[in-house]
N, C-alpha and C positions, 0 to 999 in steps of 0.2 A: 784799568783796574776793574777786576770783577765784583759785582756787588756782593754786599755782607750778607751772610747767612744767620741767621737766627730761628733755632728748634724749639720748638715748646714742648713736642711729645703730645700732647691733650691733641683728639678726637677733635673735627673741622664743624662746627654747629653753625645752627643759624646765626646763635651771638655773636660767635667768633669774626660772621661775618658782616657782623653789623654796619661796621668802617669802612671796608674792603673796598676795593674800585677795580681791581681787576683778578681774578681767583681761578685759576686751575688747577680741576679738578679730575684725579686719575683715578679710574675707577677698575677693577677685577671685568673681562668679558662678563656678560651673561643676558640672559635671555629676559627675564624680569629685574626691573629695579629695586623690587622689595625685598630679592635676597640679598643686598649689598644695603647692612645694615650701619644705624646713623646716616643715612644720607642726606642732608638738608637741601630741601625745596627739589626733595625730589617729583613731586608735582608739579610743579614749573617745569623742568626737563621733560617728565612723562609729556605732558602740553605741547613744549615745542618739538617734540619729537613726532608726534601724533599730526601737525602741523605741517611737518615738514613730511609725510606720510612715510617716516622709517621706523626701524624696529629698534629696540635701544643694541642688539648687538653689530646695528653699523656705525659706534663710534667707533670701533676697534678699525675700520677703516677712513672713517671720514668724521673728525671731531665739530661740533655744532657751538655754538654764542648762545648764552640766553642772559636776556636782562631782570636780573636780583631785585627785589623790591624795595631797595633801599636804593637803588639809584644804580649799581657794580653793574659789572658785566663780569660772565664766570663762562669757561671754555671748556666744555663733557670733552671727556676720552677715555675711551675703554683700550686695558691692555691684553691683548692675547697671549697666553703663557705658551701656545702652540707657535708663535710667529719666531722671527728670527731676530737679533739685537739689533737690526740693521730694521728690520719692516717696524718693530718696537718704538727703536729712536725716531725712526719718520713721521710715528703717528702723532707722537707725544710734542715733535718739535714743531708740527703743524699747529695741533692745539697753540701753543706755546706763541705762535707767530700772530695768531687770532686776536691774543689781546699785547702783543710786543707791538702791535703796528700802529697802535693807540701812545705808544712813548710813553707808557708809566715809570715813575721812577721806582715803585714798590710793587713786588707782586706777593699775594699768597699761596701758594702750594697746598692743596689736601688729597690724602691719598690714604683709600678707602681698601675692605677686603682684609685677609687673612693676615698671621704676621710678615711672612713671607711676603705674600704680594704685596704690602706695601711697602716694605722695603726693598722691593726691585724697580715700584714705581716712581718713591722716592729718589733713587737714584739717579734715575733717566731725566725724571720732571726738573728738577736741580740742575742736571747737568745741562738739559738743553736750555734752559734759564739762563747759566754763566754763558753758556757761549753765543746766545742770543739776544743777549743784552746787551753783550758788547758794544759800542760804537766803533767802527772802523773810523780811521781817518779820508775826511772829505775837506774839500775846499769850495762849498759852495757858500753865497753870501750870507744867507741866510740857514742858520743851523737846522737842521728835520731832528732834533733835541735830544736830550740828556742819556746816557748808559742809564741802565736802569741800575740803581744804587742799593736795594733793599730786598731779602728774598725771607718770607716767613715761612716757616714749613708745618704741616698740623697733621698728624695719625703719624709720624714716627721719629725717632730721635735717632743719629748715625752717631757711636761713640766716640770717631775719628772726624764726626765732620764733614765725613764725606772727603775727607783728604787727595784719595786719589784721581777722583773724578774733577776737584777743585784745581790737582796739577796737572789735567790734561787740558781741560780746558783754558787756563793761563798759557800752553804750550800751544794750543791751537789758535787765541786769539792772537798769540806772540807771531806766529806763521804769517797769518793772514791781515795782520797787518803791517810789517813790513813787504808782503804781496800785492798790496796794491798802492802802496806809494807809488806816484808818476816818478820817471826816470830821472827828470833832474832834481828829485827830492831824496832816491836811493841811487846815486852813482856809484862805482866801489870803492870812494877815498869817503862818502858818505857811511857806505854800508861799513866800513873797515871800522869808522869811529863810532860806529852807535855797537858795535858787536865788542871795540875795547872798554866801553861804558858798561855793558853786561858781562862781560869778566870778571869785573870792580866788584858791581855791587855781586854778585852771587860767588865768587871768591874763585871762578875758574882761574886755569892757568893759562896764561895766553903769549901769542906766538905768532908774528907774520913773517911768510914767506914773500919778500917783496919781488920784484921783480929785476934786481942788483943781485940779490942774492941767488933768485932761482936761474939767473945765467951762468953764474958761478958753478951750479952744479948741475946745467945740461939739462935744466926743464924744455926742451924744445917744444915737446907737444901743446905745453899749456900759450908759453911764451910766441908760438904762432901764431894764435889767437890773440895774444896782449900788447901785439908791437903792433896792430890797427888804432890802438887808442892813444891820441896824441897825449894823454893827461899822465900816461906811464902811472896810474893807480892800483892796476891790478895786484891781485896776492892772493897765495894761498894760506888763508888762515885757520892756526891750529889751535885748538881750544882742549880741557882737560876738565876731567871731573871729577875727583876719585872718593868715592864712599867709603864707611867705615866699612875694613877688613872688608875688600873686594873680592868677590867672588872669579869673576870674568874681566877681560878687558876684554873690549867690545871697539871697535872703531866705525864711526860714521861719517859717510862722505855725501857733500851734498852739492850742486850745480851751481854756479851762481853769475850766472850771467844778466847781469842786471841791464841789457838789451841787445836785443840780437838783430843785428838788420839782416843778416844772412851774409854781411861781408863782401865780395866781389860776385858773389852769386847770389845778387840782390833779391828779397823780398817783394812781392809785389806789396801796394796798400792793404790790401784783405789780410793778407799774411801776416805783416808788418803788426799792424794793432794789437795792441796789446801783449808785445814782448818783452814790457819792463815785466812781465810773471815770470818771465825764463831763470829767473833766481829762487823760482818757489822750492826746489830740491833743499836747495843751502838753508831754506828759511825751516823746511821738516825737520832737516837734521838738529837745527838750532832750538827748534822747540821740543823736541823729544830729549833735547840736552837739557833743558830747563825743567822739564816732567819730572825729569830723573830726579836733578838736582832737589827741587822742592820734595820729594817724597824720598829722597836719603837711601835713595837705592845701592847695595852694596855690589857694586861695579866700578872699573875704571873704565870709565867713558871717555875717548877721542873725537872729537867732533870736527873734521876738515871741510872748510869751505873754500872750493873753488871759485875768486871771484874774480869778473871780468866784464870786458865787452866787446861783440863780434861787432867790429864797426868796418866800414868801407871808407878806406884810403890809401896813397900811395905806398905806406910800408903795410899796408892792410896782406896778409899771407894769401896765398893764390892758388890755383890749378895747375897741378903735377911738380909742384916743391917737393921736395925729399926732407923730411925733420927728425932727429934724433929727439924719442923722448928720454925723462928720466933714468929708465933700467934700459939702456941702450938700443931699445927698437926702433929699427927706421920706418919712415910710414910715409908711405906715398899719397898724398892730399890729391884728391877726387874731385869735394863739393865742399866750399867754404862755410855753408848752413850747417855740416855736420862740425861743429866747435865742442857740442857742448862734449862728446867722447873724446877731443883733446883736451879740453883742460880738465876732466877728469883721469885722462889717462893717468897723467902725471901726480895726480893728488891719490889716488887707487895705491900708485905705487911709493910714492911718502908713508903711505898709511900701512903698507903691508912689510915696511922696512921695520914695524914697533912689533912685528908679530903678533896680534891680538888675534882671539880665539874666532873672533869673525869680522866681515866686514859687514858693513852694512850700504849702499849709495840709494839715494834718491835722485832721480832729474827726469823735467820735462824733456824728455830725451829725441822720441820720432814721431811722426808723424803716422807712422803704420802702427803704434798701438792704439791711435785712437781710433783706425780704419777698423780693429780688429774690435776693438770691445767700446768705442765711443768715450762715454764722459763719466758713468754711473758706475766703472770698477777701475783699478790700475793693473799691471800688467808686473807679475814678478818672474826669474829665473833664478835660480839657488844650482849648487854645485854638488847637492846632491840629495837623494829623496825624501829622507828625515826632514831635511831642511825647506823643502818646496812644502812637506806637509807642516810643517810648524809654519808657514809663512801665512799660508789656504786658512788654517786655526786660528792663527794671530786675527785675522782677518774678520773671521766669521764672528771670536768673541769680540770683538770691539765694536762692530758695527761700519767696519771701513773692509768692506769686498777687495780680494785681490784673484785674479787670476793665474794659475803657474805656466809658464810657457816653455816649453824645447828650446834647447841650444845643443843640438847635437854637434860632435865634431866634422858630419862631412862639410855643413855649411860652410866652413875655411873658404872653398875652392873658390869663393864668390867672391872673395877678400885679396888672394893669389897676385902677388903684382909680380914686376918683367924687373923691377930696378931698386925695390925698397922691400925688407922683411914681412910686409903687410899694405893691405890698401887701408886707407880709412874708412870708405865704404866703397858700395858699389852702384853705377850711372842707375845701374835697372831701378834701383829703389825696392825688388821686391823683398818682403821678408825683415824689409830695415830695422826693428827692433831686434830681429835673431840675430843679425848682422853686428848689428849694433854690439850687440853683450859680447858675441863671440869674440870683437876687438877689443872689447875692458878686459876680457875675460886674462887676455894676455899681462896685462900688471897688476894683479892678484896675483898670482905663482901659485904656490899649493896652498894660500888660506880660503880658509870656508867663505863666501859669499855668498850676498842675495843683492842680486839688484832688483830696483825696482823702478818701473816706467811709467809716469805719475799721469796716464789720461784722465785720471779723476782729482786732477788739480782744481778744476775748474770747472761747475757744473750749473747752466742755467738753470734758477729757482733754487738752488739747494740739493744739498746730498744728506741724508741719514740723520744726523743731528741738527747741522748746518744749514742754516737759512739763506747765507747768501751765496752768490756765483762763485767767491774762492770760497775753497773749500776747508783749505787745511788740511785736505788726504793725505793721511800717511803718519801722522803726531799719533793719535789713539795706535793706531797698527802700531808703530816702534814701543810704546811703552806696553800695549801686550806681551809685545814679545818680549823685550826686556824679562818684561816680570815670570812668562812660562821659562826661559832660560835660567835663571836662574833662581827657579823650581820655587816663587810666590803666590802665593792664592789671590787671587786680583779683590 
């Protein structure tokens, strides 16, 4: 649960701050502190800024602690209206982490500067509050203490509450907490029943493809991957959202392999760790389903989850098997690590049988988009250049970086097999991401897609807003985009 918001509107005074124990405070750049007027104790800052021998316009890169005469502690940060929402979020969620790491259960918020300015401050400082307060689940014995419960805000009032920033960050802490459950706490007969539980209460329509049924109709791609698991839990599950008077149906597909050992083309240990994430796709798509929902977006939203596990055992699928997926293409399996394009093959093309105006997929998909761009963006390809440029846009406004990448058709020839319609991939490995899409690209048919290759799933110290290692890349991007598709002023 995110903590409760409460606005006063009234200007951030010293009395205000009389109680306070921990107070972040956002401030307009500027060169002197006296034109950012009402500042309290802005002598105290002048002090520790002079101290620490900077000028006040390096908060705007590097936010400073100073201790309140009443006992607080309050966190300076200047916003630059020249940076980007992305350089924005990081600076405010730095401040923001200065005194989160102190476990308060209350913070105050003040946010100084024009009307404007502080209502963009506002927003930022809030949001990274919700999402930084959150406690993830942990199992160690002794608790490192409480979500922070209480958020006061002072210099501005948001009529709405700040609504849509409140359902992004529920969508992202929704991510990235089913992201780091350990594996035998998210198995897919786990993951199956906490996703029919959220059906319930938020009134989707819901729908599993089990694994009886997807033989019945020729899932081979996914089903090669799910006959490794002795437990027979796998499914593809289809979830529904539909807002008043829909604009778009939209469908979203997301990976969900809740561990990937790499199958008979084992994993070394280095590799291995940490592959109960390999379902963070599925978990994007599921919070951006939840964004939606809480903010009453007028769209029919399909939300497919590919869920599974690449496990190594005797019926575990193998090297140079021939499988029929879904829409009848044979695929000649390669490398048993590449799963996660088969059980999405098969949910790509479930999804493109409803015809929706687009597709959307998330997955920790290669290993070559993180060669290509690391940890700090993800890696998208769209079907066509509106779409790559709406995707680069989604991106920039939200503060979740993506990069567009080629999937031209000659790359095929890399994929070319002797005895099956297609390879899965290919030994060389290079390129694996273009590879990669160019094999989804085939169950799509002619709907619009954007896939996206989620290297910024997981980013040592934080990404943009995000303070910890999972990130929840990709929650804020879907709901941009959402909302520019169907033509919303965010």
């Amino acid at each position: 649960m995110l903590a409760k918001l409460e606005q006063t509107g009234a200007p951030m005074t010293v009395a205000n701050l009389a109680r306070v124990r921990h107070a972040l405070m956002v401030l307009p750049k500027t060169t002197r502190l006296e034109t950012v007027p009402g500042l309290p104790f802005a002598d105290t800052l002048s002090r520790a800024l002079a101290r620490r021998k900077k000028k006040p316009e390096d908060l705007a890169k590097s936010p400073i602690t100073t201790d309140l005469p009443q006992g607080g502690l309050a966190a300076w940060v200047m916003l630059d209206a020249g940076n980007t929402p992305f350089e924005q979020l990081t600076v405010v969620r730095k401040a923001a982490q200065l005194l989160l790491a102190e476990k308060p259960e209350s913070l105050a918020i003040g946010v100084f500067g024009t009307a404007v300015q502080r209502q963009r401050a506002a927003e930022m400082a809030v949001y990274a509050a919700w999402i930084n307060g959150a406690r993830l689940p942990q199992r160690k014995k002794e608790a490192s203490g409480a979500a922070l419960r209480s958020i006061r805000l002072f210099g501005h009032r948001s009529a709405n509450g700040f609504c849509p920033r409140l359902a992004v960050a529920g969508g992202n802490a929704l991510c990235r907490e089913l992201t780091v459950l350990p594996p035998n706490e998210l198995n897919p007969a786990h993951y199956r029943a906490r996703v029919r539980r959220l059906a319930r209460e938020h009134g989707w329509r819901h729908e599993d493809y089990d694994v009886k049924r997807l033989r019945k109709m020729g899932a081979g791609a996914f089903l090669a991957v799910a006959q490794g698991s002795a437990d027979g839990d796998a499914a593809i599950v289809h979830l529904t959202y539909r807002g008043r008077r829909p604009r778009k149906r939209i469908a979203l597909v997301g990976k969900g392999i809740c561990f990937d050992t790499g199958g008979h083309n084992l994993k070394s240990a280095r590799y291995m760790h940490g592959m109960h994430e390999d379902m963070n796709g599925s978990a994007v798509a599921l919070g951006i389903l939840l964004a939606a929902s809480e903010l009453g977006l007028p769209v029919e939203l399909d939300c497919w989850m590919a869920i599974a596990q690449n496990h190594l055992s005797p019926r575990a699928y193998k090297q140079n098997e021939v499988v029929t997926a879904l829409n009848g293409t044979t695929i000649e399996i390669v490398h048993t690590d590449a799963e996660g394009r088969m059980v999405l093959a098969d949910t790509l093309a479930l999804a493109a049988r409803a015809k929706p105006a687009l597709i959307v997929d998330f997955a920790t998909l290669t290993g070559s988009m993180h060669v290509a761009l690391g940890d700090r963006y993800s890696g998208v390809f769209a079907t066509d250049e509106d779409l790559a440029r709406r995707a680069v846009a989604a991106g920039r406004a939200s503060g979740e970086r993506v990069c567009a990448f080629p999937f031209d058709a000659d790359y095929d020839a890399a994929l070319d097999s002797q005895i099956a319609d297609v390879k899965q991939c290919s030994m060389e490995g290079q390129a694996d991401h273009i590879l990669a899409t160019r094999f989804l690209k085939r169950f799509v048919g002619d709907t619009p897609w954007i896939h996206m290759d989620l290297s910024g799933s997981s980013c040592k110290g934080g990404l943009g807003a995000v303070g910890t290692d999972v990130t929840g890349f990709g929650v804020a991007w879907g709901v941009e985009l959402l909302q520019a598709l169907l033509g919303r002023a965010r």
